[in-house]
C-alpha positions as CSV (number, residue, x, y, z in Angstrom):
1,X,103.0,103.9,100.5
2,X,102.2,107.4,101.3
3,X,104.5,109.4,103.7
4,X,102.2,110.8,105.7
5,X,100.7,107.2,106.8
6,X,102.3,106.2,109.9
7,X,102.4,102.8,111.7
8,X,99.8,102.5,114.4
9,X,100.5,99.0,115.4
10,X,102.1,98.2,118.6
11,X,102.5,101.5,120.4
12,X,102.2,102.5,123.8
13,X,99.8,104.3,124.3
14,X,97.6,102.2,121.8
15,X,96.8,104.2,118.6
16,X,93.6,106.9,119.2
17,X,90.3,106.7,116.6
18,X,91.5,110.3,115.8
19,X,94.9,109.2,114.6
20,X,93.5,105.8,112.9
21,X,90.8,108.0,111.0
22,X,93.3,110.8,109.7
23,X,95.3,107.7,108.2
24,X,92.0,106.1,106.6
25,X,91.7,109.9,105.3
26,X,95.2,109.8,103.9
27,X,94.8,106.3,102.6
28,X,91.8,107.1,100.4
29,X,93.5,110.5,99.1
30,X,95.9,108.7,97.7
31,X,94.3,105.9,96.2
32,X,91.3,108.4,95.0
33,X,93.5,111.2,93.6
34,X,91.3,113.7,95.6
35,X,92.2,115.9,98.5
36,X,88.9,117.2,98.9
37,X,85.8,115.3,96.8
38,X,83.3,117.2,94.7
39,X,79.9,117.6,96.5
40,X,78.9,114.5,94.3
41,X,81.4,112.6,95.6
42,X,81.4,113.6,99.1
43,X,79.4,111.1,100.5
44,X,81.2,108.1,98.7
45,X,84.4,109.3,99.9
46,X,83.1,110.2,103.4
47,X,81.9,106.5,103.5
48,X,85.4,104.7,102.2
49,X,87.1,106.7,105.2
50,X,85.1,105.6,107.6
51,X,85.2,101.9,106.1
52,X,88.8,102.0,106.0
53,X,88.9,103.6,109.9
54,X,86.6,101.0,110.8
55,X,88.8,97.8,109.2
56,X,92.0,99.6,110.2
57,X,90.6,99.4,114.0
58,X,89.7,95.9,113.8
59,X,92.9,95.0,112.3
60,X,94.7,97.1,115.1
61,X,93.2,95.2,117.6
62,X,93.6,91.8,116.5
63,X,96.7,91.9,115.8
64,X,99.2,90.1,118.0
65,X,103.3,90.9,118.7
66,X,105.6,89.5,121.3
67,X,107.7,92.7,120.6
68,X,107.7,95.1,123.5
69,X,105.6,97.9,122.6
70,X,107.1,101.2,120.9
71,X,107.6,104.1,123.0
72,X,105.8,107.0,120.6
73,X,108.6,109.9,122.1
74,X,111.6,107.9,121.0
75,X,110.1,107.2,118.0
76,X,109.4,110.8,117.2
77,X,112.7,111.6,118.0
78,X,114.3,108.8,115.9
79,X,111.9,110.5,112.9
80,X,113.7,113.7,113.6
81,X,117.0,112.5,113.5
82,X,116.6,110.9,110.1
83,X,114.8,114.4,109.0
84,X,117.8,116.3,110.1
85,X,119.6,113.9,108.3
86,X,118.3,113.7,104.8
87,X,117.3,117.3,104.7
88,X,121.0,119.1,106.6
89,X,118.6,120.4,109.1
90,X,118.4,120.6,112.5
C-alpha cells in the first residue's frame, strides 16, 4: 500500500471529503503510474478520483466498529514517534 494513504475509518472527528479525496488521488497515482495525467488523460483520471472518493465515502460510512474511536492527535503523535524512531530524528 502506498505510504502516503492513511486510514480514515473510525476517527474522531469522522474523516473530511478533503482528506478522503486526496487519498482517492493518492490511490489512483499509484495504481496509474501518473502524478500528473497528460491533457488526454486528464479527464479519465479526474473521473477515477472522484469514483474512488465517492466509493471510499460510502464505504466510510457504512462501516461499523465497536472500537472506541481514534483520537487523530495521539495518533499523530504515535506517527512521530515511530518517525523519530526509524529515521534517528527528533
Amino acid at each position: 500500500m502506498c505510504r502516503n494513504i492513511r486510514t480514515l475509518f473510525n476517527f474522531d472527528p469522522p474523516a473530511t471529503d478533503e482528506e478522503i479525496h486526496a487519498a482517492a488521488i493518492q490511490y489512483v497515482r499509484k495504481i496509474s503510474g501518473y502524478n500528473k495525467p497528460s491533457k488526454a488523460n486528464e479527464d479519465t483520471f479526474n473521473n477515477a478520483v472522484n469514483e474512488v472518493a465517492r466509493i471510499t465515502k460510502n464505504l466510510l460510512d457504512t462501516l461499523q466498529t465497536s472500537a472506541e474511536p481514534r483520537n487523530r492527535e495521539v495518533e499523530a503523535e504515535r506517527a512521530r514517534v515511530r518517525t523519530a524512531k526509524r529515521f534517528g530524528t527528533s
